[in-house]
Backbone and ligand atoms as CSV (ligand in chain L), in Angstrom:
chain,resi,resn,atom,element,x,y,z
A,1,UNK,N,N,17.995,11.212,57.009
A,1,UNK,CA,C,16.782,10.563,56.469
A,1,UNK,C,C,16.313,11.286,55.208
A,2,UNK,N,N,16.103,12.581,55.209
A,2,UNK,CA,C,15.662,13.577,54.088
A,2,UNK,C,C,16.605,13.434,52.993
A,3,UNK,N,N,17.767,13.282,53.198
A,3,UNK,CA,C,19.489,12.839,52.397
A,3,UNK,C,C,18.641,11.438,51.102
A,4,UNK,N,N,18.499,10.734,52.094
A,4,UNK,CA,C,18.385,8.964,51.256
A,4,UNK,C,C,17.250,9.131,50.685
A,5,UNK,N,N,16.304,9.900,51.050
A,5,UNK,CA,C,14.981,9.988,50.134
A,5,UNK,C,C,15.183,10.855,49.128
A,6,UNK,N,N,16.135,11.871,48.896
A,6,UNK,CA,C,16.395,13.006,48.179
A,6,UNK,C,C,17.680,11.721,47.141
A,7,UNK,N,N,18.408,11.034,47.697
A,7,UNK,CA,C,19.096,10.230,46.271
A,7,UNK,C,C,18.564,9.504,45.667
A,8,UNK,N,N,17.368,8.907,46.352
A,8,UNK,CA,C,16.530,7.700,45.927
A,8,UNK,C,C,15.721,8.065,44.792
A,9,UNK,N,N,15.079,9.907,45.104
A,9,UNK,CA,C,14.267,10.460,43.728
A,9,UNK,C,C,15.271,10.930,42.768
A,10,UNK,N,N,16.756,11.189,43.365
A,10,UNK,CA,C,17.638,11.647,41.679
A,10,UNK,C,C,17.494,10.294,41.239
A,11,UNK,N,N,18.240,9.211,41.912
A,11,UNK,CA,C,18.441,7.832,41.037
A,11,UNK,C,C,17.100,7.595,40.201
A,12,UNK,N,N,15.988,7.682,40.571
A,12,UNK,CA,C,14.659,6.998,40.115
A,12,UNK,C,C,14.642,8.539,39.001
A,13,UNK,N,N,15.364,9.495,39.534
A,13,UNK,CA,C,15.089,10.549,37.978
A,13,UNK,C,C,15.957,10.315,36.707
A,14,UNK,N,N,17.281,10.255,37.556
A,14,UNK,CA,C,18.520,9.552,36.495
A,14,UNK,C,C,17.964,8.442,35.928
A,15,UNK,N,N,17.350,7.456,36.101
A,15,UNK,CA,C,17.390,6.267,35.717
A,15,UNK,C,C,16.426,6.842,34.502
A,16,UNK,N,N,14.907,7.036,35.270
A,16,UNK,CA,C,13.987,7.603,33.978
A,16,UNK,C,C,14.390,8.475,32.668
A,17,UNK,N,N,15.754,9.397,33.378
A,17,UNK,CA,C,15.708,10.407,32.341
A,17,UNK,C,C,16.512,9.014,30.903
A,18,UNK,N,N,17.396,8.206,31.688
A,18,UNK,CA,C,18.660,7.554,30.989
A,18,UNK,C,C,17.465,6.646,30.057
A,19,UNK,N,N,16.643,5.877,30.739
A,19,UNK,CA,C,15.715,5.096,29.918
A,19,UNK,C,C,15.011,5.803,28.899
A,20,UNK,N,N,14.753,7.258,28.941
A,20,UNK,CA,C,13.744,8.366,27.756
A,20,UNK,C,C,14.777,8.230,26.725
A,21,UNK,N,N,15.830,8.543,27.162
A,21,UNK,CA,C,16.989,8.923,25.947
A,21,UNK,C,C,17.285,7.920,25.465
A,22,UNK,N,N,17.167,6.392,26.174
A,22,UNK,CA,C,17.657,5.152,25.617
A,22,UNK,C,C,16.577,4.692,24.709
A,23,UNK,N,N,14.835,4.812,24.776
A,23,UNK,CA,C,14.512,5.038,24.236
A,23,UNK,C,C,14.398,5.611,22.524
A,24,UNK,N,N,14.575,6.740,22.904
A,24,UNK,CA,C,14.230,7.367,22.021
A,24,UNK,C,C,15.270,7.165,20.765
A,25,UNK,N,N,16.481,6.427,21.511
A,25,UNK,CA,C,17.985,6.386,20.535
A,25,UNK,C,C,17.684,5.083,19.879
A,26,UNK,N,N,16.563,4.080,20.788
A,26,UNK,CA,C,16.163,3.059,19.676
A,26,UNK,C,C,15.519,3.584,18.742
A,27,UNK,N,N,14.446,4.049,19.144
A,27,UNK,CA,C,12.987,4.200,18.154
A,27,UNK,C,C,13.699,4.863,16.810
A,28,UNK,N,N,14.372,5.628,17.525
A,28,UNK,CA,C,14.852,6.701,15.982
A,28,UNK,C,C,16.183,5.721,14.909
A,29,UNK,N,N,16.454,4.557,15.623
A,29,UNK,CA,C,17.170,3.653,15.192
A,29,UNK,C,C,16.515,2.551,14.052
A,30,UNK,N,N,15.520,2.402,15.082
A,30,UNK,CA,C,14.025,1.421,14.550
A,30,UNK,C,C,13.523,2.109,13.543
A,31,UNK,N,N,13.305,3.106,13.578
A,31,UNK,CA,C,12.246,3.975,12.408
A,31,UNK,C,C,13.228,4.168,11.059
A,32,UNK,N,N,14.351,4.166,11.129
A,32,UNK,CA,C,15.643,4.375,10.026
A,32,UNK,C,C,15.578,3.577,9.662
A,33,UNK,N,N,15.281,1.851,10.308
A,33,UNK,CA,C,15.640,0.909,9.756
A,33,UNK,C,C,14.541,0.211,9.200
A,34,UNK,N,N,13.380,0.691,9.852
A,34,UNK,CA,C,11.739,0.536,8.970
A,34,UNK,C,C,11.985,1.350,7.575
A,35,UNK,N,N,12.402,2.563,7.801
A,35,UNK,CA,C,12.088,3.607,6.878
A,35,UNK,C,C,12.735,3.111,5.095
A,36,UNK,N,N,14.258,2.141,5.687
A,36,UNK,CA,C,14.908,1.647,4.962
A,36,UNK,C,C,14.507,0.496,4.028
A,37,UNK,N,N,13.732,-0.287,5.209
A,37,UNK,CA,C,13.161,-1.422,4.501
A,37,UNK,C,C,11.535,-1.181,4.017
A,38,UNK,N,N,10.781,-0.091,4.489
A,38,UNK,CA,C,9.720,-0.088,3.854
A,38,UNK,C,C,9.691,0.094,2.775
A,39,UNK,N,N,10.496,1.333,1.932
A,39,UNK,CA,C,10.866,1.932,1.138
A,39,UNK,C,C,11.057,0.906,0.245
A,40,UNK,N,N,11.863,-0.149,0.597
A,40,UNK,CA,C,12.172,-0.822,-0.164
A,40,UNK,C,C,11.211,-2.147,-0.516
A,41,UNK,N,N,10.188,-2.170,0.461
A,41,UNK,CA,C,9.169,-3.200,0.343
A,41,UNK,C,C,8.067,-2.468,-0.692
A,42,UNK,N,N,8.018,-1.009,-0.660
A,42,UNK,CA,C,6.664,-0.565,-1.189
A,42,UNK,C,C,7.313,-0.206,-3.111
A,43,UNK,N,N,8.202,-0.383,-2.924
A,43,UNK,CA,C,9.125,-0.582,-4.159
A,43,UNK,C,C,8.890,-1.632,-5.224
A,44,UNK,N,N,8.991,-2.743,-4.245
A,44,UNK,CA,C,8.519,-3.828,-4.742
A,44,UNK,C,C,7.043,-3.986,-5.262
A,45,UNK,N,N,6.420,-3.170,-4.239
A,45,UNK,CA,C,5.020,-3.754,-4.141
A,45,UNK,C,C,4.410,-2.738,-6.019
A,46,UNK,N,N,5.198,-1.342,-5.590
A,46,UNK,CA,C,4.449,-0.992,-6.650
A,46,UNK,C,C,5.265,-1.582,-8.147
A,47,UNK,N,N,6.256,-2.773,-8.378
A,47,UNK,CA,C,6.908,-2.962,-9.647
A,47,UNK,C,C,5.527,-4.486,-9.985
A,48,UNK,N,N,5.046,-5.215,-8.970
A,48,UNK,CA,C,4.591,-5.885,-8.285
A,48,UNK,C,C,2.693,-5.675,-9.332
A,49,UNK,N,N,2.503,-4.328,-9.252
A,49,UNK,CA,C,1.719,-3.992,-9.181
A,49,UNK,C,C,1.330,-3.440,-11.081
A,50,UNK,N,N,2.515,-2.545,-10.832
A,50,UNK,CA,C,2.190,-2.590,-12.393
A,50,UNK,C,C,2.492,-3.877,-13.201
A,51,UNK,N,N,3.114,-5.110,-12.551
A,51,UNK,CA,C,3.119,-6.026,-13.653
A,51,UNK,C,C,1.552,-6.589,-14.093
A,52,UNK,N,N,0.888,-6.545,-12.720
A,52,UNK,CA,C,-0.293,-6.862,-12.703
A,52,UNK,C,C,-1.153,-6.413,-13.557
A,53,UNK,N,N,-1.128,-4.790,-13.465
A,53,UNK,CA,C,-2.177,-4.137,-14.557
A,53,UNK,C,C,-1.480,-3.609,-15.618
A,54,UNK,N,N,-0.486,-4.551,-15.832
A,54,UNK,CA,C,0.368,-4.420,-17.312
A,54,UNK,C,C,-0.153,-4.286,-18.503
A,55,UNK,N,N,-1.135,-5.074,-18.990
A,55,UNK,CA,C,-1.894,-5.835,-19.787
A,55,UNK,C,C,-3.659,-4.748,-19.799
A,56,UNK,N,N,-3.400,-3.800,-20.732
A,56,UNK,CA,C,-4.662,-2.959,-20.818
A,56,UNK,C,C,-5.706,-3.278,-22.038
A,57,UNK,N,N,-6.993,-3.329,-21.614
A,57,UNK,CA,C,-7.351,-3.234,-22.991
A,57,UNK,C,C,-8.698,-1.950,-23.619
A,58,UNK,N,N,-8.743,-1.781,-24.406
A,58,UNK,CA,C,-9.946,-0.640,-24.745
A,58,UNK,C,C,-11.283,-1.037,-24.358
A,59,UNK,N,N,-11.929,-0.393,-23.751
A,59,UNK,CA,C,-13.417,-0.254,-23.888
A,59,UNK,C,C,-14.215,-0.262,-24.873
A,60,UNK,N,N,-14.658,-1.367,-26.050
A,60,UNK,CA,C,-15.117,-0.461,-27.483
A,60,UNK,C,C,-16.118,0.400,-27.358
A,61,UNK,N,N,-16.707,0.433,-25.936
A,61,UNK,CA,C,-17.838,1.419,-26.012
A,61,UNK,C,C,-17.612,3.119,-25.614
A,62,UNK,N,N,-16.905,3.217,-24.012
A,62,UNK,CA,C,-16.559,4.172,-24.134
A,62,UNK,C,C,-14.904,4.722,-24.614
A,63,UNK,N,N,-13.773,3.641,-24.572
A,63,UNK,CA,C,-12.612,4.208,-24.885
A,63,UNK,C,C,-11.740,4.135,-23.861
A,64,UNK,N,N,-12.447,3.739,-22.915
A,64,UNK,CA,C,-11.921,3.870,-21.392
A,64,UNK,C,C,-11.087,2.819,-21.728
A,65,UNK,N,N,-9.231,2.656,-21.110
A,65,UNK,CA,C,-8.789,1.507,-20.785
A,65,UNK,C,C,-9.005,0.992,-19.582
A,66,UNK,N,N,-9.007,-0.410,-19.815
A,66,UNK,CA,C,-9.425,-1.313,-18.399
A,66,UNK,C,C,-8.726,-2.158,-18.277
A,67,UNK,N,N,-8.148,-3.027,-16.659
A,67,UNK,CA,C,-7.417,-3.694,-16.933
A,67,UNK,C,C,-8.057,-5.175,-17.465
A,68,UNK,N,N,-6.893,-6.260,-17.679
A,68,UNK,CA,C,-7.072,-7.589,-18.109
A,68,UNK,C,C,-8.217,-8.236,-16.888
A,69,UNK,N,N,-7.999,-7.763,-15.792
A,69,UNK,CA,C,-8.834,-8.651,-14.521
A,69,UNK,C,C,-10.032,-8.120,-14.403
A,70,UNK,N,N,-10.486,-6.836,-14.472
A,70,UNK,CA,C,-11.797,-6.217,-15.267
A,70,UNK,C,C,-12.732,-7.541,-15.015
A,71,UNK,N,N,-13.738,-7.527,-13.945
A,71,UNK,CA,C,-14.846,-8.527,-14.150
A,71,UNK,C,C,-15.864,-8.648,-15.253
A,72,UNK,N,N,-15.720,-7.335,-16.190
A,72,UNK,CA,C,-16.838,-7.082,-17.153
A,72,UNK,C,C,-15.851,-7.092,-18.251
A,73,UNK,N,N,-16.198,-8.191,-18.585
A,73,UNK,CA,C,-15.594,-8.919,-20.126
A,73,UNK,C,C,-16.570,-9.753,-20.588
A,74,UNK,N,N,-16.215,-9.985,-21.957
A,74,UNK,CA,C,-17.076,-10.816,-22.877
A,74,UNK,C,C,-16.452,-11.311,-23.972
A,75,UNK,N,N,-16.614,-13.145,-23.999
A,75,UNK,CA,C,-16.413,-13.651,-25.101
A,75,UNK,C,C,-16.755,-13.574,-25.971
A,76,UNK,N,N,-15.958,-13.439,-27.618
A,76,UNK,CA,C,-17.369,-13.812,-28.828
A,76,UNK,C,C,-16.334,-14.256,-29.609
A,77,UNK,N,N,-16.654,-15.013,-30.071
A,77,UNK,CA,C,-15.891,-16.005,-30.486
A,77,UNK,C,C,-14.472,-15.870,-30.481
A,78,UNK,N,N,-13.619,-15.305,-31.205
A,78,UNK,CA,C,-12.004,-15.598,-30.875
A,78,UNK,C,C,-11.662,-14.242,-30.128
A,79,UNK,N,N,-12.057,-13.343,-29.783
A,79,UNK,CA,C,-11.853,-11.512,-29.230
A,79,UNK,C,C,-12.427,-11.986,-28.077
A,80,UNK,N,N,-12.111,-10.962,-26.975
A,80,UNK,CA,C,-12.639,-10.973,-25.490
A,80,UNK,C,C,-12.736,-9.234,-25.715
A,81,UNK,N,N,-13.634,-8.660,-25.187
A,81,UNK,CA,C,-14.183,-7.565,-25.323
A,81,UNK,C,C,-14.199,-6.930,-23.196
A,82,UNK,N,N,-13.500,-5.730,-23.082
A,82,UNK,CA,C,-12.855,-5.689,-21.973
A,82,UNK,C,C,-14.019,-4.352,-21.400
A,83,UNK,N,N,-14.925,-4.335,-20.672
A,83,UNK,CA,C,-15.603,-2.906,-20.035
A,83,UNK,C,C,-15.156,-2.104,-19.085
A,84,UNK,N,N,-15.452,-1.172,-18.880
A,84,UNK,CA,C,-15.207,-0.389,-17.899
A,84,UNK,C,C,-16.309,-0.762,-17.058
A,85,UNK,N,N,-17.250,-0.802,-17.128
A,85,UNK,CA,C,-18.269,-1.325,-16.239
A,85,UNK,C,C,-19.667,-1.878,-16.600
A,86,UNK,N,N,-20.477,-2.630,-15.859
A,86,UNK,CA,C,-21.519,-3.412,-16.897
A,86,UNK,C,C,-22.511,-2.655,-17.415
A,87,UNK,N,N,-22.790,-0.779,-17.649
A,87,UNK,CA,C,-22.992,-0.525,-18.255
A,87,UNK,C,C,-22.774,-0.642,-19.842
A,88,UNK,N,N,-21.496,-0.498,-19.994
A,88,UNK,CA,C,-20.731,-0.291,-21.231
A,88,UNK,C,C,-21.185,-1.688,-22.009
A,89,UNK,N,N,-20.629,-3.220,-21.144
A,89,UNK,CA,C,-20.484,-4.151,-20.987
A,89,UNK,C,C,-21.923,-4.396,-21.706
A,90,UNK,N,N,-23.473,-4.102,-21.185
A,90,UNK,CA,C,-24.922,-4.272,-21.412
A,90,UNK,C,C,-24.857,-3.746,-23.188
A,91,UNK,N,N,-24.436,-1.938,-23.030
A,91,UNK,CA,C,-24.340,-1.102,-24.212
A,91,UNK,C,C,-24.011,-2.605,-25.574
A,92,UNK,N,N,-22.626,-2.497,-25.066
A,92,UNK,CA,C,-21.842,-3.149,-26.374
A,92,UNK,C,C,-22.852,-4.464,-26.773
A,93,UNK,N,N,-23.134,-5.575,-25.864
A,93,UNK,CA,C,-23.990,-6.249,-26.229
A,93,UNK,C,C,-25.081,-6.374,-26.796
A,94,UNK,N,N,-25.772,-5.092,-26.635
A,94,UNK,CA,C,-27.011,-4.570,-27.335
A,94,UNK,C,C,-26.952,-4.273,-28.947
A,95,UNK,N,N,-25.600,-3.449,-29.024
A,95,UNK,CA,C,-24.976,-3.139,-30.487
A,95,UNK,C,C,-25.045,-4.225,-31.484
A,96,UNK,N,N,-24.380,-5.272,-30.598
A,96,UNK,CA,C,-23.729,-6.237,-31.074
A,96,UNK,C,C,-24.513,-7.374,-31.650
A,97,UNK,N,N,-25.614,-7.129,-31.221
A,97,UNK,CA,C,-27.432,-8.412,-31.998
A,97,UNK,C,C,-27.497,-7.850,-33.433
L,1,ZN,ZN,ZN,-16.869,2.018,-20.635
């Protein structure tokens, strides 16, 4: 009786130990193959990224470059005038009367 209860906890140990290692031989499989394709996604993302803020333009007030998407811009007649922020943005307008 003590026999079948004593194979029953190796098997249930064998089995656990076989499932840790089977485990772990994915994850480290999985993570190589994330590691492979993230790499290669965040690759993208940053070529992705500078196309975006490709396109810089000057601040005429402080000098600062800003990008094209910059919410603080201003038309005047054929020029678009690019801020760093609606300080600058207020500044230049004030100049500009
Ligand atoms: Zn500025």
């Amino acid at each position: 009786m003590f026999r079948a209860v004593l194979e029953v906890l190796i098997t249930i140990l064998v089995a656990m130990v076989a499932r840790a290692v089977l485990t772990s031989v994915i994850k480290g499989i999985g993570s190589a193959a994330r590691d492979a394709a993230g790499s290669d996604a965040s690759a993208k993302q940053q070529s992705s990224d500078t196309r975006t803020a490709g396109v810089l333009h000057k601040d005429p007030v402080c000098g600062t470059y800003v990008a094209a998407t910059t919410p603080f811009r201003r038309q005047a007649g054929t020029s678009t005038y690019f801020y760093c922020s609606e300080a600058c943005q207020a500044s230049h307008l004030r100049a500009s009367r």
